[in-house]
PAZAPA-4460 file (N, C-alpha, C; in steps of 0.05 Angstrom, whole numbers, plus 32768, in hexadecimal, padded with zeros to 4 digits):
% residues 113
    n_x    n_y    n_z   ca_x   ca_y   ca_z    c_x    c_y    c_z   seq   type   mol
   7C2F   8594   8317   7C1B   859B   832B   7C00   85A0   831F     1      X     A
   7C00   85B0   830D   7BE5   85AB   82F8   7BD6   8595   82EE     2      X     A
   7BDD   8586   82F0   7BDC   8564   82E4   7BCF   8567   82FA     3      X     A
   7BDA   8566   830F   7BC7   855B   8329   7BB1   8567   8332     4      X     A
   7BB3   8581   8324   7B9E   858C   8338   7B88   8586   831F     5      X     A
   7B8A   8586   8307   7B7A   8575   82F3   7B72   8560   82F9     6      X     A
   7B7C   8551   8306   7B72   853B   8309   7B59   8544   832A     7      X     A
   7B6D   8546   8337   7B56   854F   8355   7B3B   8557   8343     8      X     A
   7B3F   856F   832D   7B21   8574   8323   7B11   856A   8311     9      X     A
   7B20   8550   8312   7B11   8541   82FE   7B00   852C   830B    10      X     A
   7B0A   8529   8325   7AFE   8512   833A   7AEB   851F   8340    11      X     A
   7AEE   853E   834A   7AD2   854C   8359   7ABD   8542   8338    12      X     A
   7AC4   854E   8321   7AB1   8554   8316   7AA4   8530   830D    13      X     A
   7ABB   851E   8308   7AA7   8500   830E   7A8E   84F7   8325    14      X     A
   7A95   850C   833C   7A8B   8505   8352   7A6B   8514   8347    15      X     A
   7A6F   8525   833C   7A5E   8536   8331   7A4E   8524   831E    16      X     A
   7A51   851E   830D   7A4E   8507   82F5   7A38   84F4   82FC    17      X     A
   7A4D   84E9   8319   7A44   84CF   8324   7A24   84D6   8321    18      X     A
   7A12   84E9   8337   7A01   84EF   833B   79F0   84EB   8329    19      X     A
   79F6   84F8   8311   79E2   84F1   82FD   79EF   84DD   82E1    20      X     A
   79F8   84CC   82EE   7A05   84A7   82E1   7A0A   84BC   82C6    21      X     A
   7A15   84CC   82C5   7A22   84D6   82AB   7A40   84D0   82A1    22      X     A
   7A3E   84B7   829C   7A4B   84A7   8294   7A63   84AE   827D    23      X     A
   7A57   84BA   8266   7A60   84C9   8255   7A71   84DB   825A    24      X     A
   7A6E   84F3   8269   7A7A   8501   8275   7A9D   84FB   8286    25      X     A
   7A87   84E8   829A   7AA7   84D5   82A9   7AB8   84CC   82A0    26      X     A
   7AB6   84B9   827C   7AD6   84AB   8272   7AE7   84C2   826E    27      X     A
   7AE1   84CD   825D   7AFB   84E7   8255   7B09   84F9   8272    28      X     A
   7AF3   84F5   8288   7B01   84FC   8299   7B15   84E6   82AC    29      X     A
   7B0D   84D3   82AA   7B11   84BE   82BE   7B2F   84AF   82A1    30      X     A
   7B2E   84B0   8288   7B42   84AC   8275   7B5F   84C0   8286    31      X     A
   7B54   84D7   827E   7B67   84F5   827D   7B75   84E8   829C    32      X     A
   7B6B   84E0   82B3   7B72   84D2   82C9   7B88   84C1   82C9    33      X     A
   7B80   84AC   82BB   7B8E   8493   82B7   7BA5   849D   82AF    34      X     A
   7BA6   84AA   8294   7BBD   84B3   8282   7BD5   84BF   8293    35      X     A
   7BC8   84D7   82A3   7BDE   84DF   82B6   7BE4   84D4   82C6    36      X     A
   7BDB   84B6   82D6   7BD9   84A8   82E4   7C01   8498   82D6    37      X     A
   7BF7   8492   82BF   7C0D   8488   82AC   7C27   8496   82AA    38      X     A
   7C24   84B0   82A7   7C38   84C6   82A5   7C44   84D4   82B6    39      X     A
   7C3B   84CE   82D1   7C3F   84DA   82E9   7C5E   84DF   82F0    40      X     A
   7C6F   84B6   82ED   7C83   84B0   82FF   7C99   84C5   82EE    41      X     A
   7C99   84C8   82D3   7CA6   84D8   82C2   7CA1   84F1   82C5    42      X     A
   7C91   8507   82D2   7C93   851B   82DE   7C9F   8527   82FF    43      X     A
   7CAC   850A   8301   7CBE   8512   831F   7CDD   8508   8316    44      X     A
   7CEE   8513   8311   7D07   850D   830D   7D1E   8514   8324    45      X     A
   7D2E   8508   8328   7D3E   850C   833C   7D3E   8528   8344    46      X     A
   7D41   8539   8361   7D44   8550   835F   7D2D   8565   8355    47      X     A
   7D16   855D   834F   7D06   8572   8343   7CE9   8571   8364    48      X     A
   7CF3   8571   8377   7CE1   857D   838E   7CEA   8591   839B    49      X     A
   7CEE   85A5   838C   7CF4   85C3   838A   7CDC   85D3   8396    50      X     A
   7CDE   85E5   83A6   7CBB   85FA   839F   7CB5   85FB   8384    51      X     A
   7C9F   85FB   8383   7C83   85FA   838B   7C7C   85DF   8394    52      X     A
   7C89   85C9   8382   7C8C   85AC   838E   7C7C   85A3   83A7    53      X     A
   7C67   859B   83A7   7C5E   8593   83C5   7C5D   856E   83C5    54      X     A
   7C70   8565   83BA   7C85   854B   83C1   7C8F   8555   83CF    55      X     A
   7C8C   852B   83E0   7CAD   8526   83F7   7CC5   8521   83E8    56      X     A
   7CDD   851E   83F4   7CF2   850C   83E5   7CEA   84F1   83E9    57      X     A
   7CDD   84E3   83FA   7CD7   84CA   83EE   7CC9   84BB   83DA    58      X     A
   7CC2   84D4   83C5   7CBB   84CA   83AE   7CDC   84BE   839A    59      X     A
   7CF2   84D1   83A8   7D0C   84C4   8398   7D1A   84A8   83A8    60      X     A
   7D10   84B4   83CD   7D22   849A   83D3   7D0E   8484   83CF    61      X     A
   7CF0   847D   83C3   7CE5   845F   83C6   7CD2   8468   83A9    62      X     A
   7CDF   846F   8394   7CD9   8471   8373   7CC8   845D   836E    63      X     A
   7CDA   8447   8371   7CBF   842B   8374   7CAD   842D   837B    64      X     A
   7CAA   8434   8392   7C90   8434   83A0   7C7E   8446   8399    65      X     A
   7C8A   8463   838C   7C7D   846E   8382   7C6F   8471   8367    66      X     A
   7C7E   8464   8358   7C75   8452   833D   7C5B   843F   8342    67      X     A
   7C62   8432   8356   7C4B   841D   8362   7C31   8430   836B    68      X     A
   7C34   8431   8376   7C26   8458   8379   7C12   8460   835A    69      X     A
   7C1F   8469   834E   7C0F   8474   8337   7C08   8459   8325    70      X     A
   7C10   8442   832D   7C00   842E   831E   7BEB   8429   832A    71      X     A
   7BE4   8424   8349   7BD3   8420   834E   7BBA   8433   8342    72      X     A
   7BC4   844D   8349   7BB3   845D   8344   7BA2   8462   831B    73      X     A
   7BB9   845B   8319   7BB3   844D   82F1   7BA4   8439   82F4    74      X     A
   7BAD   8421   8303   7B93   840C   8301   7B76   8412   8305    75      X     A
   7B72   8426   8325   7B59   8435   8322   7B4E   843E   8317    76      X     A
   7B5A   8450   8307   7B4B   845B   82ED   7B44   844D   82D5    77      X     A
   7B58   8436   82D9   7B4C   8428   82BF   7B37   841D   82CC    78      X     A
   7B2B   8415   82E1   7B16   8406   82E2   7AFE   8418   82EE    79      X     A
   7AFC   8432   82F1   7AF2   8444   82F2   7AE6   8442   82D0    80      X     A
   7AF6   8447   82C3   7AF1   844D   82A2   7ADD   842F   82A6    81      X     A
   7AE6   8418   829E   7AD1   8408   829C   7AB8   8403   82AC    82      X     A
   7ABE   840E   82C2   7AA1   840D   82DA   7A98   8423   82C3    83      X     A
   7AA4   8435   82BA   7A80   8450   82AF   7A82   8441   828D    84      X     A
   7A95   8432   8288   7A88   8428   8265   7A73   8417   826C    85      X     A
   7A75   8407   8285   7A60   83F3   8284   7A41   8401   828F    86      X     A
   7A48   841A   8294   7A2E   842A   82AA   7A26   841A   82B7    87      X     A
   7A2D   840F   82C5   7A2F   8407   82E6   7A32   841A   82F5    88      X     A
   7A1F   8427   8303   7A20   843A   8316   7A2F   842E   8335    89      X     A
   7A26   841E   833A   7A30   8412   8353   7A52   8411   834D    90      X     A
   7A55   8402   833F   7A6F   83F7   8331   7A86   8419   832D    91      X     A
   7A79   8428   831D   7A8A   8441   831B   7A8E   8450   833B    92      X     A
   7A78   8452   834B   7A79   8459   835A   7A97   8458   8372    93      X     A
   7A93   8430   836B   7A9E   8426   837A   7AC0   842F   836D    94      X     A
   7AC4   842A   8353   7AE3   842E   8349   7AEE   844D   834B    95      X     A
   7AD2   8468   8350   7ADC   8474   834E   7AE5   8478   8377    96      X     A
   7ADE   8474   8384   7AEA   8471   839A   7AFF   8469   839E    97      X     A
   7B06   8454   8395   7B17   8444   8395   7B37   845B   838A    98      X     A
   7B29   8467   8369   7B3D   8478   835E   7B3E   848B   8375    99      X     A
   7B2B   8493   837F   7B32   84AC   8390   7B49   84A6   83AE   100      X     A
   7B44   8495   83AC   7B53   8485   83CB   7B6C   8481   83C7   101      X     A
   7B71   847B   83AB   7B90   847B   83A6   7BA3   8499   83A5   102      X     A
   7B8F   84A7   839D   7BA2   84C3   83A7   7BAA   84D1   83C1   103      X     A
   7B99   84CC   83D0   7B96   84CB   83EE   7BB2   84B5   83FC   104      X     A
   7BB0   849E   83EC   7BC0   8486   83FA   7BD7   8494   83EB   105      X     A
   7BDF   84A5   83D8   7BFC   84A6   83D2   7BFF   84C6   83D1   106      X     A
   7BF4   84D0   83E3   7BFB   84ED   83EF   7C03   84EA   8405   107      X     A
   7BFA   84D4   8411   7C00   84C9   8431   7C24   84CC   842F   108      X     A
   7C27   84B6   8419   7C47   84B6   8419   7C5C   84D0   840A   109      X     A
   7C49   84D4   83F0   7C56   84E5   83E2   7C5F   84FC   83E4   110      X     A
   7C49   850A   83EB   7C40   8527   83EA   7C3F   8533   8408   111      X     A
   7C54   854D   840B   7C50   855F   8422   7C32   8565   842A   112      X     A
   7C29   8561   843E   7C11   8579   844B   7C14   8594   844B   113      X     A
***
C-alpha cells in the first residue's frame, strides 16, 4: 500500500514539475513509477486482501487482467520517461495523463472505494 501511495505522490509532484518543464526532476520520478508498475502483480498473492488491503477479489479471480493492468500502466511510464528525455512539453504532458489514467482505469476494477 505504500508503493501506491508513492506513486499517487509522485504523479502530484510530476504534475508539479510539469509547470516549470522540469524535466530533470520528472525521470527519477516517473522511473521509480514504471519500476513499481513492473513489481506490482508480485505484491498480490493469493489470499493477501486482508485489512488494511483496499483490493477486490477480482484481482485473484481475473490475475490476467490484472497483470494486463499493471502493464499498461508500465507502458505509460515508459513513455512518460521518454516524453521528459526528449523535453517535449506537449508530449510529456500528454504521456503523463495518459500514466495518470491508467490508475484511475484499474481502480475502477481493482480497488474497493
Amino acid at each position: 500500500m505504500d508503493r501506491f501511495v508513492r506513486s499517487k505522490d509522485h504523479l502530484k509532484s510530476i504534475k508539479t514539475h510539469l509547470q516549470s518543464s522540469d524535466f530533470d526532476t520528472i525521470l527519477p520520478l516517473a522511473a521509480e513509477i514504471k519500476d513499481w508498475a513492473a513489481e506490482m502483480p508480485d505484491y498480490f498473492p493469493e489470499g493477501s486482501n486482508q485489512k488494511p488491503s483496499a483490493a477486490t477479489a477480482e484481482i485473484w479471480v481475473n490475475f490476467d487482467g490484472f497483470k494486463q493492468a499493471a502493464k499498461v500502466h508500465y507502458d505509460a511510464a515508459d513513455r512518460l520517461i521518454s516524453a521528459a528525455t526528449s523535453k517535449d512539453l506537449d508530449a510529456t504532458i500528454d504521456a503523463f495523463s495518459a500514466t495518470a489514467a491508467t490508475c484511475k482505469s484499474c481502480h475502477q476494477t481493482f480497488r474497493l472505494d
